[in-house]
N, CA and C of each residue as an Amber inpcrd file, in Angstrom:
protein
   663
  84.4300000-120.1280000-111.6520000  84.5850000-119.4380000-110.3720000
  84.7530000-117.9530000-110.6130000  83.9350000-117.1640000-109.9550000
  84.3400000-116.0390000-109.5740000  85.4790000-115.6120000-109.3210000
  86.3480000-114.3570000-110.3270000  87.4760000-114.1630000-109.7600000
  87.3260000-112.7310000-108.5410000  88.2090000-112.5020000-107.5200000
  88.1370000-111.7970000-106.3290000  88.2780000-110.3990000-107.1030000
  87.7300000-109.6870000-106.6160000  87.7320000-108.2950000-107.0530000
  89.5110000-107.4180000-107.0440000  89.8990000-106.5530000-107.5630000
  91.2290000-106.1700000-107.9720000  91.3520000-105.1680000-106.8820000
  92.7890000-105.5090000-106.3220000  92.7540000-104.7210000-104.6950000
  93.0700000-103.7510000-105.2740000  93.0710000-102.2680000-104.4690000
  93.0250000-100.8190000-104.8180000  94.8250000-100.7120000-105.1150000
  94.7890000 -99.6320000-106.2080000  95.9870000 -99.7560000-106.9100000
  96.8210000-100.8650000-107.8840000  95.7700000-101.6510000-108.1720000
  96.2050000-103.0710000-109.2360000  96.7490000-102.1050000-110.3340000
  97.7750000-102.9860000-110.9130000  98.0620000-102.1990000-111.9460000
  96.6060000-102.1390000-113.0630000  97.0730000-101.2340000-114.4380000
  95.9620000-101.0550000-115.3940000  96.5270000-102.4650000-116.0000000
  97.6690000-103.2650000-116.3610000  97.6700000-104.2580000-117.2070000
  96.4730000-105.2940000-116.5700000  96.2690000-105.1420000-115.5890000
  96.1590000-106.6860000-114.6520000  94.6050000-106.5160000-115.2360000
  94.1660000-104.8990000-114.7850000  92.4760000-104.8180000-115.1620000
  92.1530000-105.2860000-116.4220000  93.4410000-104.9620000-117.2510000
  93.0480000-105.2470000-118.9350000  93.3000000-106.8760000-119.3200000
  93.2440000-107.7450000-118.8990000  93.5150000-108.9350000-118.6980000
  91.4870000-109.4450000-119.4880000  90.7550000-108.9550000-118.8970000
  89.8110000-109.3060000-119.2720000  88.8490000-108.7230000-118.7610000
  86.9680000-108.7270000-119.5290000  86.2500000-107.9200000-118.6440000
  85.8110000-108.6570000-117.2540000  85.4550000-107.7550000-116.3970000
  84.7750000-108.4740000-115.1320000  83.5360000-109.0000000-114.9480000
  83.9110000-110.4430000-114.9780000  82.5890000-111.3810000-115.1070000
  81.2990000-110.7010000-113.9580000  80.1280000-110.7060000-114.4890000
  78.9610000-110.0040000-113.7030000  79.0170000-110.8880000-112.4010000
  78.4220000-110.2300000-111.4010000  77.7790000-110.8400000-109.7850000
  76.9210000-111.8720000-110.8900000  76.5170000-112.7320000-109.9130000
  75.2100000-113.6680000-109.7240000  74.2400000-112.8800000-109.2650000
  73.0880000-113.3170000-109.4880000  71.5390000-112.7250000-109.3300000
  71.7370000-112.6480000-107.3980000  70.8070000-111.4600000-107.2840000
  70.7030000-111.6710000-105.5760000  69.2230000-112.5280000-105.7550000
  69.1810000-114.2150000-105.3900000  67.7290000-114.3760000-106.0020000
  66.8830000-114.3300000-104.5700000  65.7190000-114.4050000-104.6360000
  64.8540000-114.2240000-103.7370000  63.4190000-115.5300000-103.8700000
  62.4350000-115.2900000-102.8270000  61.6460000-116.1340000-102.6190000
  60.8750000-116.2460000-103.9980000  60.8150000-115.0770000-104.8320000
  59.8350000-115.7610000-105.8350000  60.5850000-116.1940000-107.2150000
  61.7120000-116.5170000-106.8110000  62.3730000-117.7430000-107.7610000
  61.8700000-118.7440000-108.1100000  61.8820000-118.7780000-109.6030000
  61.0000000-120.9070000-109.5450000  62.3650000-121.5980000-109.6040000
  61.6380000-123.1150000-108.9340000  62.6290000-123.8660000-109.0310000
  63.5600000-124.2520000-110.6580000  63.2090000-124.1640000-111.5820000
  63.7200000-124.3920000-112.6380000  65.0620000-123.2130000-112.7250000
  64.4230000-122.6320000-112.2290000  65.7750000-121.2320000-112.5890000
  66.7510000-121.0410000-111.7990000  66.2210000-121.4660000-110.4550000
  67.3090000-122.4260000-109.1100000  68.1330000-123.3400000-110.0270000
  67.4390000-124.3630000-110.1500000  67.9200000-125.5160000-110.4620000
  68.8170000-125.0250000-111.3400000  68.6280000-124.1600000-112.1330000
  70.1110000-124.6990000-113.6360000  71.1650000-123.5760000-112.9700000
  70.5960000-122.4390000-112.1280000  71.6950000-121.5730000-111.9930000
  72.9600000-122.5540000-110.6750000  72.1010000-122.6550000-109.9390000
  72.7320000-124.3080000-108.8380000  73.8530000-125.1120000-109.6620000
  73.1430000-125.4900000-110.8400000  73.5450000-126.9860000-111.6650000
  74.7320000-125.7770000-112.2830000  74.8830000-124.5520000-112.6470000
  76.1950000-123.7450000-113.2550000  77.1080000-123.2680000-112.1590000
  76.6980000-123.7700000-110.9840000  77.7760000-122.9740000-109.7130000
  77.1980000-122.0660000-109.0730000  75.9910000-120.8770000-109.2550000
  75.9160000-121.1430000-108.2360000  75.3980000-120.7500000-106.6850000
  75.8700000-120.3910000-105.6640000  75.5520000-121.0920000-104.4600000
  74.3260000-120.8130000-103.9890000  74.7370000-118.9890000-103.8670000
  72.8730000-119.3580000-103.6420000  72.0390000-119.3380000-103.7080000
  71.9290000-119.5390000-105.7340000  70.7080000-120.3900000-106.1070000
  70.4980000-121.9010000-104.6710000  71.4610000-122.5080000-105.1140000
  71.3780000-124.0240000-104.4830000  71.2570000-123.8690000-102.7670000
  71.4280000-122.3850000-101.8750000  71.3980000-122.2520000-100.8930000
  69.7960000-122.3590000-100.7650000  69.3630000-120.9420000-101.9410000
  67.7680000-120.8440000-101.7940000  66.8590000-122.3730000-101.5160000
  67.5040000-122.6960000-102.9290000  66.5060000-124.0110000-103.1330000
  66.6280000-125.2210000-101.9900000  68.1500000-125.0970000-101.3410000
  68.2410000-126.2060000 -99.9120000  67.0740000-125.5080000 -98.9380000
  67.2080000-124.1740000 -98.7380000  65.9790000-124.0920000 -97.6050000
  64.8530000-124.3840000 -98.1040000  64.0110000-124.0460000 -99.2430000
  62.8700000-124.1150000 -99.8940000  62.5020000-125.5340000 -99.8490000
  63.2850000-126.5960000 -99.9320000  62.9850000-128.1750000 -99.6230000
  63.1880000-129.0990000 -98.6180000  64.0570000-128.2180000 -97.9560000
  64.5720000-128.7670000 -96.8890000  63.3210000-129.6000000 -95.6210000
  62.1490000-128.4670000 -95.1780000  61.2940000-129.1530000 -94.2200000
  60.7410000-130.3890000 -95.4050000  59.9150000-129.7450000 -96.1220000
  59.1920000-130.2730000 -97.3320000  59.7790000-132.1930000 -97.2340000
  61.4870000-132.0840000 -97.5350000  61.9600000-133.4780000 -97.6720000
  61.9100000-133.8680000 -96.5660000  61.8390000-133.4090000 -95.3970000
  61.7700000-133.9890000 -93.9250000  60.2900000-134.8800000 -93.5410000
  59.4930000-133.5860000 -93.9020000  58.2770000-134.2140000 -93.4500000
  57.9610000-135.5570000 -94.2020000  58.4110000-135.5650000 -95.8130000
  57.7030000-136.8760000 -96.6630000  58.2620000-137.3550000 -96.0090000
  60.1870000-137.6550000 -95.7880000  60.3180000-139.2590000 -95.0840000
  59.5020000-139.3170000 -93.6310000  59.1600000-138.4670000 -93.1070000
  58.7040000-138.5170000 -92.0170000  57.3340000-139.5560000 -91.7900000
  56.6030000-139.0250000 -93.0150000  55.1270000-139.5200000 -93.3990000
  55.0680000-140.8190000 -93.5750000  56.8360000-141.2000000 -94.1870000
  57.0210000-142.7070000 -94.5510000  57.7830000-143.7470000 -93.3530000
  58.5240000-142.7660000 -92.7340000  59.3530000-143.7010000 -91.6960000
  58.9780000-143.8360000 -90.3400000  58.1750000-142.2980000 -90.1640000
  57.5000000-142.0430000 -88.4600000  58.4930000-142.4770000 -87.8030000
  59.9540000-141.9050000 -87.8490000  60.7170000-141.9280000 -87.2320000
  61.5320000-140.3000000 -87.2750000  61.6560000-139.9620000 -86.4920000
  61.9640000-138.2950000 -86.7220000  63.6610000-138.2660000 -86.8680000
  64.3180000-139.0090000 -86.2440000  65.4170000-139.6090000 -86.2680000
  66.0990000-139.7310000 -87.8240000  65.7320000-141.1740000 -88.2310000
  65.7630000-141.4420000 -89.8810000  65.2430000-140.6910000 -90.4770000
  64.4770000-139.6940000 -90.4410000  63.5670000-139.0360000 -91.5110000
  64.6270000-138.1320000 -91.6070000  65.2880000-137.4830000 -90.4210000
  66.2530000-136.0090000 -90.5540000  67.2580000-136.7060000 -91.4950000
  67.9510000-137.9280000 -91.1940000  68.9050000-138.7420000 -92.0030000
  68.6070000-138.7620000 -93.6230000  67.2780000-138.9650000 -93.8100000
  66.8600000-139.5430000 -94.8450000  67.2230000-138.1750000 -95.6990000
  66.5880000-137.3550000 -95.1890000  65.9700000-135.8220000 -95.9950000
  67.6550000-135.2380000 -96.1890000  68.4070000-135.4470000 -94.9200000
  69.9880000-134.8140000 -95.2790000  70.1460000-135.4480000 -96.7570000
  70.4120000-136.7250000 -96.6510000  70.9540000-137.8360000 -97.4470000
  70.1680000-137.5080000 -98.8080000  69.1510000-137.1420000 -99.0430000
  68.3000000-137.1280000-100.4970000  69.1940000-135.6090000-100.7290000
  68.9610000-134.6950000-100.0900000  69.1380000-133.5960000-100.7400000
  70.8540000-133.5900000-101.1320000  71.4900000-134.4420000-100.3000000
  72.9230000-134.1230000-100.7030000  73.0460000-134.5760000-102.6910000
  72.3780000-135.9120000-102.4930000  72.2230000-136.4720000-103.6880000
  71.4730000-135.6440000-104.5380000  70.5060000-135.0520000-104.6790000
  69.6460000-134.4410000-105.3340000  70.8660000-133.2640000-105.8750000
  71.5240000-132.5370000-104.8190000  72.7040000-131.6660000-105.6870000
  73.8380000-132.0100000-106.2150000  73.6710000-133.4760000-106.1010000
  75.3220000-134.1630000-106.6550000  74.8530000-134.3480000-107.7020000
  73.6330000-134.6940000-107.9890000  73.1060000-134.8720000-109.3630000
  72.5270000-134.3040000-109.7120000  72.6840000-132.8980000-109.8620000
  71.5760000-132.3920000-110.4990000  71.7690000-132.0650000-111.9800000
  72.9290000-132.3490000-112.6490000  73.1740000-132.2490000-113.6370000
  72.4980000-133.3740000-114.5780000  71.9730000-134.3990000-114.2390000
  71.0040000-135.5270000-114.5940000  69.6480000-134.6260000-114.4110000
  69.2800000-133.8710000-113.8690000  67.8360000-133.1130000-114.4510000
  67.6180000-132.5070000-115.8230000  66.6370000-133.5280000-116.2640000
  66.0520000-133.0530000-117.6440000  65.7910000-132.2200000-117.9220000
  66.3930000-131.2010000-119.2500000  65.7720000-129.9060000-119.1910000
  64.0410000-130.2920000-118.9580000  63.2850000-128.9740000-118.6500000
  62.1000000-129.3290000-118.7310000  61.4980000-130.1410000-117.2930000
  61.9760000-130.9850000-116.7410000  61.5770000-131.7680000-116.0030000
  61.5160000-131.3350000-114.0650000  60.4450000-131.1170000-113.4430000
  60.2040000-130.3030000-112.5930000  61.0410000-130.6980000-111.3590000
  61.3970000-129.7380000-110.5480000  62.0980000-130.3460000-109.7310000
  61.5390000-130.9880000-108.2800000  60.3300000-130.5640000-107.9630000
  59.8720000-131.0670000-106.6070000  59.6350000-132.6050000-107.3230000
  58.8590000-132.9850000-107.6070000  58.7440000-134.4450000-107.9400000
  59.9320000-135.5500000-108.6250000  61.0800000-135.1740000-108.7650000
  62.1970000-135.5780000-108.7810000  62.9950000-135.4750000-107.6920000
  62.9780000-134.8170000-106.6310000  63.5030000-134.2380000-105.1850000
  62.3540000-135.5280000-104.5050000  61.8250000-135.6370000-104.5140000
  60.3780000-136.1010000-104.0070000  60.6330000-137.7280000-103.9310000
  61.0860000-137.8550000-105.3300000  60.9740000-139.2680000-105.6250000
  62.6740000-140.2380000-105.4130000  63.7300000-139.1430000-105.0110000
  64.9240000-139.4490000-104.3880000  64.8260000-139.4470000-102.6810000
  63.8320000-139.2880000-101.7330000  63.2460000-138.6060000-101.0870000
  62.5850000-140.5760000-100.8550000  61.6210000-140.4340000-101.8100000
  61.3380000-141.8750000-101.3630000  62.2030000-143.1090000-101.2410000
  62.7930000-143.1920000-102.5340000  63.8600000-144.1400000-102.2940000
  64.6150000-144.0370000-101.7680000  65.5790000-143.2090000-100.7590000
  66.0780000-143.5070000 -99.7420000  65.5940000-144.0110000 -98.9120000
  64.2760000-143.4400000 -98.4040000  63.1720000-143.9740000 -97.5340000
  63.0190000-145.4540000 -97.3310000  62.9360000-145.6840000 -98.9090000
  62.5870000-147.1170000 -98.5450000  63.3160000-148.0920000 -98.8140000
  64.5340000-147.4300000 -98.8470000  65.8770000-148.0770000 -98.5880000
  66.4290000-148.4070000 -97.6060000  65.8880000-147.5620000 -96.3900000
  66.5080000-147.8880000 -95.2140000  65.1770000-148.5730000 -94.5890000
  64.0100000-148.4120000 -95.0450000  63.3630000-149.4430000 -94.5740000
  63.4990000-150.9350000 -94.4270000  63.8310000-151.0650000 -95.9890000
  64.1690000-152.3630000 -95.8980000  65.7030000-153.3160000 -95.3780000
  66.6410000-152.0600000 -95.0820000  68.1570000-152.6890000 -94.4300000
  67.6860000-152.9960000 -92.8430000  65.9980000-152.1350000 -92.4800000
  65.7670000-152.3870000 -91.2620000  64.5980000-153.6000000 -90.8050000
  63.8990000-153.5660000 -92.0900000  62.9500000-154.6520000 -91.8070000
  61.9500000-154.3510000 -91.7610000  61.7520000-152.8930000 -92.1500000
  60.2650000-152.0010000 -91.9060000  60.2210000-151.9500000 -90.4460000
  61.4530000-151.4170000 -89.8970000  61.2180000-151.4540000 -88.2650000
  59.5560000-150.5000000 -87.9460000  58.8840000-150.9240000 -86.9510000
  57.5080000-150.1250000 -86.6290000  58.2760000-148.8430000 -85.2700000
  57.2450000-148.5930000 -85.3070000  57.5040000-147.0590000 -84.2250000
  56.3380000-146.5360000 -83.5070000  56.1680000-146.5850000 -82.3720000
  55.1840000-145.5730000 -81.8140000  54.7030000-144.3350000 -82.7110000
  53.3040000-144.1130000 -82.3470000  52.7600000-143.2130000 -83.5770000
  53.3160000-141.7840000 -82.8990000  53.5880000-140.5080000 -83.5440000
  54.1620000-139.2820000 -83.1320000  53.1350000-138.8040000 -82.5660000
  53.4650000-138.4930000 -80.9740000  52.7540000-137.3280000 -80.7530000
  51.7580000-136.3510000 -81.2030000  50.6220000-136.2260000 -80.6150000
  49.6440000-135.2140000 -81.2790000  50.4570000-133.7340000 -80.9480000
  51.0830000-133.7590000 -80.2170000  51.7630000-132.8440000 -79.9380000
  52.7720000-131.9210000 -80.6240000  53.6110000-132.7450000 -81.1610000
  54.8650000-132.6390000 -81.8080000  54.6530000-131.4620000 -82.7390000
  55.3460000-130.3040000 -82.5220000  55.1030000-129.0890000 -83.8090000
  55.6640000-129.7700000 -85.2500000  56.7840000-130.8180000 -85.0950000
  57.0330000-131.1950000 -86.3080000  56.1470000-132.3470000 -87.0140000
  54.8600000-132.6060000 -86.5750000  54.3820000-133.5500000 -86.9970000
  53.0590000-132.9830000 -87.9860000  53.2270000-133.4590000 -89.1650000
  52.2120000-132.7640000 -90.5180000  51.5940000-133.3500000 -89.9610000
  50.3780000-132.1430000 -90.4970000  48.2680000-132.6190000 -90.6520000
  47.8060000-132.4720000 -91.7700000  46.5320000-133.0710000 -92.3170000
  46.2080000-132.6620000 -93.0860000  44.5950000-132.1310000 -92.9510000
  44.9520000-130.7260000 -92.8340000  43.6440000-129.7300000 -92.8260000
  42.2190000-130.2240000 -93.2900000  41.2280000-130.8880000 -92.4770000
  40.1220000-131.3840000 -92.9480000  39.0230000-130.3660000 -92.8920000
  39.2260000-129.4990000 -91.7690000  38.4090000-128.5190000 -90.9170000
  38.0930000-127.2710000 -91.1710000  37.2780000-125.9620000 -91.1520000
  37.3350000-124.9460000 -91.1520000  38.6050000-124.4170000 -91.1300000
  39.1320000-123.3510000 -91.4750000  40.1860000-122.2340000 -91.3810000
  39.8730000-121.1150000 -89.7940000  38.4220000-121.0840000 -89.5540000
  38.6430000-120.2350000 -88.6450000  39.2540000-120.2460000 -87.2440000
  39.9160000-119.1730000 -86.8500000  40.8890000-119.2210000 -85.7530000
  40.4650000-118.9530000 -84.8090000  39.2250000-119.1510000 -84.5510000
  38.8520000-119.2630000 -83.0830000  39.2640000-120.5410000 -82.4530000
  39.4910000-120.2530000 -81.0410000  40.0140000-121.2460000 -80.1080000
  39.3320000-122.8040000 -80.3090000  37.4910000-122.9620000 -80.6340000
  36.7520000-124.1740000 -80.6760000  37.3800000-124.5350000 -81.9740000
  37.8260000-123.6780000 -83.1880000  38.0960000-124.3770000 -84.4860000
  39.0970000-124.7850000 -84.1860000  40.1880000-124.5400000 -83.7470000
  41.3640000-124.7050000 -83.6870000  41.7930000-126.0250000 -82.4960000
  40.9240000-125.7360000 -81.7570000  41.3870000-127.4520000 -81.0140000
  40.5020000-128.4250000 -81.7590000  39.4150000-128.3240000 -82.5910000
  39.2000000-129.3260000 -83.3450000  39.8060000-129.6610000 -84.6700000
  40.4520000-128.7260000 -85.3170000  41.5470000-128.9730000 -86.1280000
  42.5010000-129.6950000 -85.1880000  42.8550000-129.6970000 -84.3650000
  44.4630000-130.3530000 -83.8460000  43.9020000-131.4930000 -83.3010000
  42.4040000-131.7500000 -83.3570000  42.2840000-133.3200000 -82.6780000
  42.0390000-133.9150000 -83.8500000  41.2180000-133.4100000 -84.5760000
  41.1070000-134.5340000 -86.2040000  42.5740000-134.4770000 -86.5030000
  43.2910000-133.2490000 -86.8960000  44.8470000-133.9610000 -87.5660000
  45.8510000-134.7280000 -86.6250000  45.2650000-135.4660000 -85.3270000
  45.7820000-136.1780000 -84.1140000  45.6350000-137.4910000 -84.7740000
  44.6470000-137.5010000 -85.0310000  43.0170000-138.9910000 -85.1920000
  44.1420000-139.2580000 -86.8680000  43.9310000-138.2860000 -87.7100000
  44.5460000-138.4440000 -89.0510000  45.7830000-139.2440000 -89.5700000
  46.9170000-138.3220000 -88.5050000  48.1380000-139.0760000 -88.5440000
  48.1540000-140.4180000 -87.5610000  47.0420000-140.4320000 -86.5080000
  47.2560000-141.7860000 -86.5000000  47.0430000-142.9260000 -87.1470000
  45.9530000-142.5570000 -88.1020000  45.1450000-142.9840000 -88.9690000
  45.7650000-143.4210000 -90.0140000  46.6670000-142.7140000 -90.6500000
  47.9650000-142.6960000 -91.5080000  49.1010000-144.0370000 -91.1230000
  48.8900000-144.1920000 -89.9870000  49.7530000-144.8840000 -89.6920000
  49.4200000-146.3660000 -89.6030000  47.7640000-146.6060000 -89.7400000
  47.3230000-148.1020000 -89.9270000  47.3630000-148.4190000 -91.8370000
  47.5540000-147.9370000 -92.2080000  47.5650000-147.3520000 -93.5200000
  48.4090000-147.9790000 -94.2370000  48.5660000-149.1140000 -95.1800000
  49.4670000-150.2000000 -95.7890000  50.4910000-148.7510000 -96.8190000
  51.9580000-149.0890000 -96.8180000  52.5510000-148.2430000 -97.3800000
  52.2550000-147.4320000 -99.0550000  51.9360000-148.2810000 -99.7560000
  51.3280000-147.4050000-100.8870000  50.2080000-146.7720000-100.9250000
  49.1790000-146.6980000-100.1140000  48.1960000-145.9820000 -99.9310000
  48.4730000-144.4860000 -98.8220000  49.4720000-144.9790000 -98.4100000
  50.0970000-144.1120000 -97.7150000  50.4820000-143.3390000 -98.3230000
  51.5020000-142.8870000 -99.0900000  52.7430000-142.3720000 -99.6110000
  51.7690000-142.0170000-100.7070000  50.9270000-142.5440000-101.2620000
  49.9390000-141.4730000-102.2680000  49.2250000-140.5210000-101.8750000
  48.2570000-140.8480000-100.7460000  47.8140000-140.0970000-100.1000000
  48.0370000-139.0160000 -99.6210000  49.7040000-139.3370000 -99.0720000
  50.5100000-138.0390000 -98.4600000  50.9440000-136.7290000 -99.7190000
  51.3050000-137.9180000-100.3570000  51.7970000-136.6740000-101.8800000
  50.5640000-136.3200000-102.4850000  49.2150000-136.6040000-102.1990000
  48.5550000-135.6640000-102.6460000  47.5670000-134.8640000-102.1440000
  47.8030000-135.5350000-101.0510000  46.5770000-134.2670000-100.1640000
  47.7250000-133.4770000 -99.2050000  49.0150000-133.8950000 -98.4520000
  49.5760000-133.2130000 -97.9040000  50.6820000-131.9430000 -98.6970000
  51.4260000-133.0700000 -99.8150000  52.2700000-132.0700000-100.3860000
  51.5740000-131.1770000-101.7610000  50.4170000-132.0310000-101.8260000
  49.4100000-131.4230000-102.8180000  50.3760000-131.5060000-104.4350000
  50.3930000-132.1510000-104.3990000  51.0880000-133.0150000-105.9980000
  49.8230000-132.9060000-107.1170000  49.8660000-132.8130000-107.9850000
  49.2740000-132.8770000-109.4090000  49.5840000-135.0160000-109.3300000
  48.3420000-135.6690000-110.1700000  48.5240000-136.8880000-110.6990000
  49.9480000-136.5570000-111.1390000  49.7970000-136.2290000-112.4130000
  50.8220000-136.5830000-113.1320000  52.5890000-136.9170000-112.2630000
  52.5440000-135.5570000-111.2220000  53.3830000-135.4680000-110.4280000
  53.9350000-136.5910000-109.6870000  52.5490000-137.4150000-109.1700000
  52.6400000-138.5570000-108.0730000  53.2860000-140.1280000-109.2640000
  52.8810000-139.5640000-109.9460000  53.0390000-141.1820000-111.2690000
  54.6950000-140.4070000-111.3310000  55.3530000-139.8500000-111.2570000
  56.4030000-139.3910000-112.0540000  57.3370000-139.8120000-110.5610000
  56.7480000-139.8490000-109.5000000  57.9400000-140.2870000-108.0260000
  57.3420000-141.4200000-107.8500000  56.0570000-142.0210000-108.1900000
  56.2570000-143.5950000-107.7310000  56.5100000-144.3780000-108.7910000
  56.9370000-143.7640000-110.0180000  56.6690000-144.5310000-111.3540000
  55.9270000-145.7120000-112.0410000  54.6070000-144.9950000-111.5820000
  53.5820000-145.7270000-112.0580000  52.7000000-144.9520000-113.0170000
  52.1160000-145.1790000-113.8720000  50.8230000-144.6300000-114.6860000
  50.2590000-144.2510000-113.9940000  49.3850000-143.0110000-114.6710000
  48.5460000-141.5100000-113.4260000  47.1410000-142.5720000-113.4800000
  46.5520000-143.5430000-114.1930000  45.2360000-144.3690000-113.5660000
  45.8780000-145.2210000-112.4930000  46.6350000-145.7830000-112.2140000
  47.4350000-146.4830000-111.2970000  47.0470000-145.5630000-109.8060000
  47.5810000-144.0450000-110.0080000  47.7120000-143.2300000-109.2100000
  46.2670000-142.8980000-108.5420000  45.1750000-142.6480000-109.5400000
  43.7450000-142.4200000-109.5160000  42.9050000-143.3400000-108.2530000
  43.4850000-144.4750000-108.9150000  42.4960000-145.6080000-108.4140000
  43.5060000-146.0400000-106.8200000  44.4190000-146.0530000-106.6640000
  45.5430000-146.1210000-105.4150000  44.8390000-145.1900000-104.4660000
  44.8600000-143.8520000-105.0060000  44.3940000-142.6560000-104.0190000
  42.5520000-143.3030000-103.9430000  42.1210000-143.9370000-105.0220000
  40.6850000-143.7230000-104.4010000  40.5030000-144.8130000-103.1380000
  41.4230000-145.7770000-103.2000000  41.3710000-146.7670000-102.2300000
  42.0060000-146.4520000-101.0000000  42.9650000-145.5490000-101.0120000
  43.5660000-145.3000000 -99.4750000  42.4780000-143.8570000 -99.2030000
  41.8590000-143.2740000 -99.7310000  41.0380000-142.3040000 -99.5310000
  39.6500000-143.1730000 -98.9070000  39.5000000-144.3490000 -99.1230000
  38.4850000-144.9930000 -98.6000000  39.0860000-145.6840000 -97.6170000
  40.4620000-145.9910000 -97.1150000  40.7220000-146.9800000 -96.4250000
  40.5290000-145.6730000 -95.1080000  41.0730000-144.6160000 -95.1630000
  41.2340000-143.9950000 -94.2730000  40.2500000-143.2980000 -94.0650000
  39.3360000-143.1570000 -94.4920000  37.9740000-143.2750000 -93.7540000
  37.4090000-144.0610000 -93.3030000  37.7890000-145.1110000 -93.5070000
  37.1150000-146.2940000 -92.3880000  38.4950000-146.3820000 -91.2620000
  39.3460000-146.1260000 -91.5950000  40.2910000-145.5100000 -90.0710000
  39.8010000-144.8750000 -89.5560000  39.1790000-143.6410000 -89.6360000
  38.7090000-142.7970000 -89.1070000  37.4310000-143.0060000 -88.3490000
  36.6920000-143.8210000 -88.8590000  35.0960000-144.3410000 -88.5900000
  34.0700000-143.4100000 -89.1020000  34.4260000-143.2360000 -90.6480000
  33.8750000-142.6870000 -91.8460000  33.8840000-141.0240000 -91.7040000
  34.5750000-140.0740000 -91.3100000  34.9040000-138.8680000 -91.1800000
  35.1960000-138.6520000 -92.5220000  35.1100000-137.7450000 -93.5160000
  35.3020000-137.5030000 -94.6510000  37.1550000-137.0590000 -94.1730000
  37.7120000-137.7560000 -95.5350000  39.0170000-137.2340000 -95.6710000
  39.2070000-137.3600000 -96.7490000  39.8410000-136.1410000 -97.2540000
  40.3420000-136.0420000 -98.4950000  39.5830000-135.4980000 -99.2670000
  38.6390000-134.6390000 -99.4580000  37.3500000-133.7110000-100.2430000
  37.7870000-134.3320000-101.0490000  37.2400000-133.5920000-101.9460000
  36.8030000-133.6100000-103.5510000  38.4240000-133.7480000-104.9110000
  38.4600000-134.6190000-105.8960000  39.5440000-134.9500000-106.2690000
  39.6520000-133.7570000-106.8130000  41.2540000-133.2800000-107.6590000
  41.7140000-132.1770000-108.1920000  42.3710000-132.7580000-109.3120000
  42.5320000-131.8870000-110.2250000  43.6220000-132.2400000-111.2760000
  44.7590000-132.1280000-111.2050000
């Protein structure tokens, strides 16, 4: 802990007691998470402040993707991240932090799925500002691009939602949160061909959701 700075007129013994431990970094947005993470994991705050906002939607939307309940998902995403900083002293040096955030993130998820039974839910609103898309469409911002972007990512997430859960939850981590293989094998703990061939099948399932609309371009490394 930080000790409080020496009120004006401290004696000289008190100053000579020891030197004055430095401030903490003022850190900012182009912090990586690794350097969050260990300054967090030494005390402190806001490293671990930065990095709570920096994940905060991020963990919302995955349970979201998984529970389509906006409700449980806010629950879910509180509940991972509390854990994610109670433990973060269990992070491997070396070992990245979104896909470990990611993969505490799921298992809560599908923890409360199953205390519920896989309760189902009306599909979210095309409406909803909090409801992820995944960008199939042009970028340009004219008014015709832009309401056809918001009707394909309408069609998408509903689409998502006929979608058997592991084809799901791959899909999402890699075309929405844009995960590396390796990344997606490391939160569902499976082997990255596992991962390959999963994504090539929900990448085909959801085009025939769609009624063959290309989704999901071209694979990445």
């Amino acid at each position: 802990m930080i000790p409080p700075a020496l009120p004006t007129g401290a004696a000289p013994e008190a100053a000579a007691a020891g030197p004055a431990r430095p401030a903490p970094p003022a850190w900012d947005e182009s912090a990586g998470d690794a350097e969050l993470a260990l300054a967090a994991r030494r005390g402190d705050r806001r490293a671990a402040d930065l990095l709570a906002r920096r994940y905060r939607r991020p963990a919302y939307l995955l349970a979201l993707q998984i529970l389509r309940d906006r409700d449980d998902a806010l629950d879910v995403a509180h509940d991972a991240l509390l854990r994610f900083f109670a433990h973060l002293d269990r992070l491997e040096a070396g070992r990245e932090v979104r896909p470990w955030l990611y993969a505490i993130v799921r298992n809560r998820a599908r923890d409360l799925m199953r205390r519920r039974r896989v309760r189902k839910h009306d599909p979210i609103e095309a409406a909803d500002p909090d409801r992820p898309g995944i960008v199939l469409v042009d970028e340009t911002p004219g008014p015709e691009a832009l309401a056809a972007r918001r009707e394909l990512q309408a069609r998408i997430w509903s689409a998502l939602g006929t979608l058997g859960e592991a084809h799901r939850e791959v899909l999402v981590l890699r075309e929405y949160h844009d995960l590396a293989y390796e990344e997606i094998a490391r939160v569902l703990r499976v082997p990255v061909g596992t991962v390959m061939s999963r994504l090539h099948r929900a990448r085909k399932a959801l085009r025939e959701a769609l009624g063959g609309e290309a989704a999901g371009g071209g694979t990445r490394a």
